[in-house]
C-alpha positions in Angstrom: -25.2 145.7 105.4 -27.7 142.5 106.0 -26.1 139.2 107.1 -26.1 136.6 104.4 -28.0 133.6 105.8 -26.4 130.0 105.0 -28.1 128.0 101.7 -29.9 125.0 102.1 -29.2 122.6 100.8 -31.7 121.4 97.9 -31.0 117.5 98.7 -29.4 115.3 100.7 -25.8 115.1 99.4 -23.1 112.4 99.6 -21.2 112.5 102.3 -18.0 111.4 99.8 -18.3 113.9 97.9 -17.3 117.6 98.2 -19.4 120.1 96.1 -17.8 122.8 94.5 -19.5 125.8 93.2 -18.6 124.8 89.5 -20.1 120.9 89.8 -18.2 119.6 86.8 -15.2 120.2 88.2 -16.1 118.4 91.7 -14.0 115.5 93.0 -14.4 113.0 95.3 -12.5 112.7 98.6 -12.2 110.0 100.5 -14.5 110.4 103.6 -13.0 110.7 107.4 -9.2 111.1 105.6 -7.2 113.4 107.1 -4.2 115.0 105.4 -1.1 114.1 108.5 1.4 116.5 108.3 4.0 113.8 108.7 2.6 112.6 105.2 4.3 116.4 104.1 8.5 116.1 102.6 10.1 118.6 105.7 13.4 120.4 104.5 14.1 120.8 108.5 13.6 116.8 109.2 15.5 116.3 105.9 18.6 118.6 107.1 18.2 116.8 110.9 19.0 113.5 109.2 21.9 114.8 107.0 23.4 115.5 110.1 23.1 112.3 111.4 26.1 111.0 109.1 27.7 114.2 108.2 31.2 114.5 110.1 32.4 117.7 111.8 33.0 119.6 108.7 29.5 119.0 107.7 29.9 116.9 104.9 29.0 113.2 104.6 31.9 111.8 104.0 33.0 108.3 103.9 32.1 107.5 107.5 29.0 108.6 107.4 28.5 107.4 103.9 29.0 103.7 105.2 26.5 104.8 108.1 23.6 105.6 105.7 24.3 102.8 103.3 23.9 100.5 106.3 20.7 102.2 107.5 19.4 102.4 103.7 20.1 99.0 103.0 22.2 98.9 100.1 26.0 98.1 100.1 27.8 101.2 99.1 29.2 99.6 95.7 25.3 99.2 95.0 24.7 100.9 91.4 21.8 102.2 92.7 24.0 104.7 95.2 25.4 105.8 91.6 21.9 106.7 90.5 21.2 108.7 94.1 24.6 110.8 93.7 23.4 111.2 90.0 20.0 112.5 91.7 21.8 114.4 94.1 24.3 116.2 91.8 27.6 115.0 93.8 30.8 115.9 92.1 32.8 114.2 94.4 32.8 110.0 95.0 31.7 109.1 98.3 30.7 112.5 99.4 27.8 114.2 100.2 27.3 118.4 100.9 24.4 119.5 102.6 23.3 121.4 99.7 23.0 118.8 97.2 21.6 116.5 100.0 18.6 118.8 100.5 18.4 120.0 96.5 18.3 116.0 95.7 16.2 115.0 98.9 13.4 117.3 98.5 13.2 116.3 94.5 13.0 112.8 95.5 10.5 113.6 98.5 12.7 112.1 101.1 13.1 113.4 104.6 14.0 110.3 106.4 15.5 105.9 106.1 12.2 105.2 105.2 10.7 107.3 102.7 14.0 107.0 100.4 13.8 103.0 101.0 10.9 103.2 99.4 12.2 105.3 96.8 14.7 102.6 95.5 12.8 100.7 93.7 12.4 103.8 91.7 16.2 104.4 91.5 16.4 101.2 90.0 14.3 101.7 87.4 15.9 105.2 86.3 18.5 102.6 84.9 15.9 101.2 82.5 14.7 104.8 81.1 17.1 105.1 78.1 17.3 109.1 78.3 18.1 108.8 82.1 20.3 105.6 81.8 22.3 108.0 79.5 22.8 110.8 81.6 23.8 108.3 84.5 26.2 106.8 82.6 27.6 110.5 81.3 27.7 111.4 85.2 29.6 107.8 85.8 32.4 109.1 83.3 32.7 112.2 85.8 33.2 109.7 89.3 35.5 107.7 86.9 37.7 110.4 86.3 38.5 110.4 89.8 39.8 107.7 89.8 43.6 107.3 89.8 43.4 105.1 86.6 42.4 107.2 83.6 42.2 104.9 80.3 39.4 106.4 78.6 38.5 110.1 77.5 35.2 111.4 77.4 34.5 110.4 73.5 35.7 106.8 73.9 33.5 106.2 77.5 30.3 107.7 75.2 31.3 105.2 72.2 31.5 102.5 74.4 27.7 103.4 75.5 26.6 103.5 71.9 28.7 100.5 71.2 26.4 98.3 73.7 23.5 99.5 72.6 23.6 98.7 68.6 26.5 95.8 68.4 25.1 92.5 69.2 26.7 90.7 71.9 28.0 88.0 69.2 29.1 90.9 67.3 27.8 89.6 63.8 26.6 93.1 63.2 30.4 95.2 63.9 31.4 97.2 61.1 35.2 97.3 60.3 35.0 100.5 58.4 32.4 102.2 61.1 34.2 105.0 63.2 34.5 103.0 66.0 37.5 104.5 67.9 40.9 102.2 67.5 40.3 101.0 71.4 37.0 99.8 70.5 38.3 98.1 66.9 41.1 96.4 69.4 38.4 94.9 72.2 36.2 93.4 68.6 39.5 91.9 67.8 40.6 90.5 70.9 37.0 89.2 71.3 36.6 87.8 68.0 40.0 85.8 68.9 38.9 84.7 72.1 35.6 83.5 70.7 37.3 81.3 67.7 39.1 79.1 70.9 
């Protein structure tokens, strides 16, 4: 079989540009850049800085927890570390396994301090996306329930949601005779009381 000799090429070509054999589907790279594999998300870095905070039973607890918070930046009360155990599918307040570290960590991209500081801003703003807000706050009812004071159940803690969003903070708009439920109809009372002072 004869040896295929190389094309010439029939102009000069731009160095920018990378041809492909279909031209209309060519796209331009950015000469001299190199792809650094430290630029890559690595599931082995990611699981060598869960173990910097996880304790001896290899869960980051709430040691470790005020640890990361502290390298992170954000004070552990911070509603955004609400939004990153959302991310990370915690069941558990305060505590971190290293299977919902590395499921949440690699969704998010982050294998180290610095990449998920600069994923904050982000977590932030999953607070201002009404479909996510929605399912953090559904997720909040679940950390809340841990707690060792239950007053609400799951239908009142969803009302309360819906209640914020349509009822004006004056609440000109409250319908008596709406379902509300009766702890909801009590707070419009004691409000409207406390407003007429």
């Amino acid at each position: 079989m004869p040896v295929k000799k190389k094309r010439k090429s029939s102009g000069p070509e731009d160095a920018g540009i990378r041809k492909c054999k279909i031209t209309s589907f060519c796209r331009s790279q950015a000469p001299g850049r190199l792809i650094n594999t430290e630029d890559h998300f690595s599931s082995k870095k990611c699981t060598s800085w869960y173990y910097e905070y996880a304790g001896p039973d290899e869960v980051l607890g709430p040691e470790g927890m005020e640890k990361f918070c502290e390298d992170i930046g954000v004070e552990p009360e911070n509603i955004i570390m609400l939004v990153l155990a959302w991310k990370l599918e915690a069941p558990n307040m305060g505590f971190f396994t290293k299977e919902e570290w590395l499921k949440g960590m690699t969704l998010l991209q982050c294998d180290c301090t610095e990449r998920l500081q600069s994923k904050l801003d982000y977590l932030r703003s999953q607070l201002n996306d009404t479909t996510a807000f929605k399912n953090i706050y559904r997720y909040a009812f679940d950390f809340a329930r841990q707690s060792k004071y239950k007053v609400m159940n799951k239908d009142q803690w969803y009302n309360v949601l819906e209640f914020s969003r349509t009822v004006h903070a004056d609440l000109s708009n409250y319908d008596e005779d709406g379902a509300w439920p009766v702890l909801l109809d009590e707070f419009v009372e004691w409000q409207k009381a406390r407003l007429a002072l």
